[in-house]
N, C-alpha and C positions, 0 to 999 in steps of 0.2 A: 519220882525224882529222876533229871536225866541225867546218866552216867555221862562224862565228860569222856569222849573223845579224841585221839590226837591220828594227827597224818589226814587231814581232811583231802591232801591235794594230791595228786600225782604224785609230785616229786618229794610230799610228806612222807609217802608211804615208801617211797624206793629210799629213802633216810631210814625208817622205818626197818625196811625189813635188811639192811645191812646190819643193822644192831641183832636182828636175831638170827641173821646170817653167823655173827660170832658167836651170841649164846648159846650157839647149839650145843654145845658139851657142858654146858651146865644152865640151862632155861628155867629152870625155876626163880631165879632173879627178876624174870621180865615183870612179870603179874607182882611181886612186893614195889620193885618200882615206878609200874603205873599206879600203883595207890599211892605210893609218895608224890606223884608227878598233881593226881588229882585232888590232893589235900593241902595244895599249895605249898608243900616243903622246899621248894624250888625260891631261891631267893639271890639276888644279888648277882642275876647272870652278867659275865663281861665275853665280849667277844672281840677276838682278834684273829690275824691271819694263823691259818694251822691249829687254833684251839680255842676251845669254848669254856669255860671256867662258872663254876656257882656254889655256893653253900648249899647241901642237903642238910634239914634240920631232922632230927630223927630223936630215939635216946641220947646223943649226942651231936655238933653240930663238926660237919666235915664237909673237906675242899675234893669236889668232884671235877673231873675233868674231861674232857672228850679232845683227842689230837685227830686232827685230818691231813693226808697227806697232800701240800701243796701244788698247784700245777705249774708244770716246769712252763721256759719260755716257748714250745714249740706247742704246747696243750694250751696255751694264752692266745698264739695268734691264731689256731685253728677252730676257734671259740670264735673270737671280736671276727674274724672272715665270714663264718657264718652267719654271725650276726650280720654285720657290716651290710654282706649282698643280699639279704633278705628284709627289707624296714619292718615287715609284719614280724620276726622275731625283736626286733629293738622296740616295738611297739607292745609288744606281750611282758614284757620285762618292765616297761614303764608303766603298766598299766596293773602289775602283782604277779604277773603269770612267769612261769617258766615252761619254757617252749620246749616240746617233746623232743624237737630236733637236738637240743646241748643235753642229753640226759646222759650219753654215751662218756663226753666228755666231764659234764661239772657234777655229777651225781658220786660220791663214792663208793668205792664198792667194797668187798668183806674186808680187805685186806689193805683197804685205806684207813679205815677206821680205829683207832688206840683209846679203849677206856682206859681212868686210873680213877685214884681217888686215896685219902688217907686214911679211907678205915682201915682196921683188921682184916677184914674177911679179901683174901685171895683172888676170888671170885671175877674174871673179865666177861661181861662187866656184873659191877657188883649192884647190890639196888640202887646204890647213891648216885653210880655212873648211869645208869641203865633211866632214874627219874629225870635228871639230865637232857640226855637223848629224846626221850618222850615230847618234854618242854621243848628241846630247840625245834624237834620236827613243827609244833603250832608255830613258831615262832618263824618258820620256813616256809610254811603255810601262806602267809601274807605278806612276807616283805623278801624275795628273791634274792637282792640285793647283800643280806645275811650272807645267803649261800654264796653269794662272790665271794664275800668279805673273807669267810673260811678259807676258802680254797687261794688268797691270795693276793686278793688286790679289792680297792675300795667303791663304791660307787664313782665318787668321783674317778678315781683311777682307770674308772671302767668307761665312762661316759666322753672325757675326754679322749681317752684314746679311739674312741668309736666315731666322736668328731672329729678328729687327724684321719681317720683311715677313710674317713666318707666323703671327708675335702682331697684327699688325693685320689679317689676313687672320679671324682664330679671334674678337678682338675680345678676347682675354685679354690681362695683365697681358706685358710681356718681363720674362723670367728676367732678375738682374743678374749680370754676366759678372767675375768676380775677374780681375785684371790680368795676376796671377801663376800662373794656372791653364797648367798643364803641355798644350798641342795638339800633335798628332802628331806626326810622329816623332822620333825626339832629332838635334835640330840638328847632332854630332858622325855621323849618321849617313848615309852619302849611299843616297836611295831605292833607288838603283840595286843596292845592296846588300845593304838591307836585306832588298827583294823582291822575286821574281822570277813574273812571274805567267803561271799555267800553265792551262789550258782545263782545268775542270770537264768529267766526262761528261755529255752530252745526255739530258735524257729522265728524270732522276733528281730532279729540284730545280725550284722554283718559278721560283728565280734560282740566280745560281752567284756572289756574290762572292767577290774574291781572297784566300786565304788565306796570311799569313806560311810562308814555305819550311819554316820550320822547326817549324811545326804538323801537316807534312806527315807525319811520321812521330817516334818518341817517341826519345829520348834511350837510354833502356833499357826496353828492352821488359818485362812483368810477369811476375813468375814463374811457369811451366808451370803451376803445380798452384795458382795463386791463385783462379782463376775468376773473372778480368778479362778482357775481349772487348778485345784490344790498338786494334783501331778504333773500338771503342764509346768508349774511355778517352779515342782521339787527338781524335774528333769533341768533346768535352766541351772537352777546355782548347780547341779551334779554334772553338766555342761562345763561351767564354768571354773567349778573345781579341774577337771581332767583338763582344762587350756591351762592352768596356773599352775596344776603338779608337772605337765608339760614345759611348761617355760624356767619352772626353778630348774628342772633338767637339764634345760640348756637345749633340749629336741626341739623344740617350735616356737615361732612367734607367737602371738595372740590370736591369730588368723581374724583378726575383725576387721583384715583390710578385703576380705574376701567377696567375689561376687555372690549376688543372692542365689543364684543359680549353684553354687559351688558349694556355701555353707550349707545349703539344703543336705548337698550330695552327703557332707561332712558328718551333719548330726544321724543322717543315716545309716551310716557307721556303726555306733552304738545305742540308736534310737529304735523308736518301734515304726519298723519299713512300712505298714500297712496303714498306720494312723496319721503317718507323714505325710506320702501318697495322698489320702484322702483331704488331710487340708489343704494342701498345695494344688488338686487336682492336677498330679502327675499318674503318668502310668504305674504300676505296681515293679512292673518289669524295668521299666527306662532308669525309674531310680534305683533300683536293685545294683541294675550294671554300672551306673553311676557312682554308686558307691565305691563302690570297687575299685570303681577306676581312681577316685580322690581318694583310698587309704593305700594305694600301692605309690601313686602318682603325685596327688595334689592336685591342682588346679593344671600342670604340665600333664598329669593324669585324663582329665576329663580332655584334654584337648587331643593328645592321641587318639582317643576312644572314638571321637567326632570327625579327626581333619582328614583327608581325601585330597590328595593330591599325585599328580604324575609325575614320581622319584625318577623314572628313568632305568633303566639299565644297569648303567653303572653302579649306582646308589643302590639297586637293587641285590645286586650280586653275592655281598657278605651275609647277603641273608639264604639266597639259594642256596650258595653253600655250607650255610649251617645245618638248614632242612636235609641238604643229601644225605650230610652225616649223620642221621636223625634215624635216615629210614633206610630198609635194607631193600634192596629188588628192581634197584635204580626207580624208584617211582621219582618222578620229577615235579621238584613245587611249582605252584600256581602262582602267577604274578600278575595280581590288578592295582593300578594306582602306585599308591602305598606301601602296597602288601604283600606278602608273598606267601603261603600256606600249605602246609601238607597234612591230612586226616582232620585231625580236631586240634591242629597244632598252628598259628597264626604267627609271625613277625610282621612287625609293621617301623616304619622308619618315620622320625618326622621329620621337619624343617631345621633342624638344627643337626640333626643329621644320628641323634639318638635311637637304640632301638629298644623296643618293644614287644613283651611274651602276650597274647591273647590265646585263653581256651575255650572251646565252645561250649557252650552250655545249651543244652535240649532245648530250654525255655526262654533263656536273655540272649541266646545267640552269642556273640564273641565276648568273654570277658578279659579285663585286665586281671592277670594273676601273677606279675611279677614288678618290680624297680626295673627303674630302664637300665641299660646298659651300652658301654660306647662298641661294644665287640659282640654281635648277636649269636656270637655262639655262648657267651656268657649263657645264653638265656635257655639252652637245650639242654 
């Protein structure tokens, strides 16, 4: 029999060890309330900002509680900012992950954390609160979005405001957000249920977000003699899931208006790079940086990575002197076309007059590793 585990995630476990961060002066609570946590006594979780609330059933049945302490407005916007200038962090969050980068901030720490609960026993926390804990951390595990909700504000709450900061970040128009618009996942559904998120293989994928359990393999498999590739099939709906968890977000269009050349880039994001490559006959390497270039970029992405043009001087300039700033010894950056470079550090500027971070990679040579930016010192 396998014992059930909790804190399977990083940030499961930094939840995790706050709780034993406080039990330290009385820890023998921890182990009674992981066996409540694994024998299912955990019932009737609600969660709201600053507390998490549930019935432990026990000898008797009692209201256990967990308080978090909320993030004021200055710990909000320096969260959505990171986010904001970074799309691979707003892309980790929509995809289950909590990115290592907001741990400083949205993680709490000993002295965030308040058990209670109505039994008798004195005990912070006591097993009730402590089974509690156990639960929320799986429950942490797979839907991030939780851990906002705790500390303060709601998915939506969080999503919108991540689209006002990115339209005035771009200087475009904000999309208007229907009231009635269907976000993630269906309220009658608890995360913890819904999915359960299991480590992608290494070495295979740009990124690895989490996929629905149940994309995991097909309902019925194709018939023998159809000439359907049973994981080519499952990879397409698990495709098409991540564009439509995507789009309830509110983060992406469908991208089906995309060039073939582009979506290729795309599915190699989260695809398997080698087996992509091989049916496409592309180079290993071309689509590697490709990729790259279309999850920092997009299609504006891949055109950076390609375009080669004589910026001039002028146009050149805000990038020279971000490089100065960069390096010590007056080493002076290099300026061809586009570009301008010092060490393994690249800006490049396009035609609309946006800049651009490429790093050098031993094997693919320059990649794209950041969101453009109107100020390239943004990008150093």
């Amino acid at each position: 029999m396998v014992t059930r585990q909790f804190g399977s995630t990083w940030w499961g476990q930094a939840w995790l060890e706050a709780l034993e961060q406080r039990a330290l002066l009385d820890p023998n609570r921890l182990p009674r309330g992981r066996t409540y946590a694994r024998q299912d006594r955990v019932k009737n979780i609600e969660l709201e900002p600053g507390l998490i609330r549930a019935e432990v059933h026990g000898n008797d049945t009692y209201i256990a509680t967990l308080g978090v302490a909320l993030l004021n407005n200055t710990e909000w916007d320096a969260l959505l900012d990171e986010v904001v200038g970074r799309a691979k962090l707003a892309a980790a969050l929509l995809s289950g992950e909590v990115p290592h980068e907001l741990h400083e901030i949205l993680l709490p720490g000993v002295g965030d954390l308040i058990p209670d609960c109505n039994c008798p026993d004195g005990a912070e926390p006591c097993k009730h609160s402590a089974a509690l804990c156990y639960v929320a951390a799986d429950l942490f595990d797979v839907d991030p979005f939780a851990l906002l909700l705790l500390r303060g504000r709601s998915r939506e709450q969080v999503l919108n405001e991540l689209r006002s900061r990115r339209a005035a970040m771009l200087g475009t128009p904000e999309a208007a957000v229907e009231s009635n618009r269907p976000r993630g996942n269906d309220p009658g559904t608890s995360a913890s249920n819904a999915f359960r998120h299991e480590p992608e293989p290494l070495g295979r994928s740009i990124v690895a977000p989490a996929i629905p359990r149940t994309m995991r393999r097909l309902a019925v498999a194709p018939p023998a003699d159809s000439g359907i590739d049973e994981s080519e099939l499952r990879e397409l709906v698990a495709d098409g899931a991540r564009r439509a968890q995507a789009m309830l977000a509110g983060e992406a269009t469908s991208l089906l208006d995309l060039t073939v050349g582009a979506d290729v880039a795309r599915r190699a994001i989260v695809g398997d790079v080698l087996a992509i490559a091989e049916t496409t006959n592309l180079p290993v390497g071309e689509l590697a940086a490709a990729a790259k270039a279309f999850y920092y970029g997009g299609q504006a992405g891949i055109s950076a990575a390609r375009q080669r043009w004589d910026a001039g001087e002028a146009l050149l300039r805000p990038g020279v002197d971000a490089l100065r700033a960069l390096v010590a010894g007056g080493v002076e950056p290099k300026r061809r076309a586009n570009t301008v470079s010092v060490g393994s550090v690249q800006l490049r500027v396009d035609n609309e007059g946006r800049w651009w971070r490429f790093d050098a990679d031993d094997d693919l040579g320059w990649l794209l590793s950041a969101v453009s930016a109107a100020d390239p010192s943004d990008l150093v």
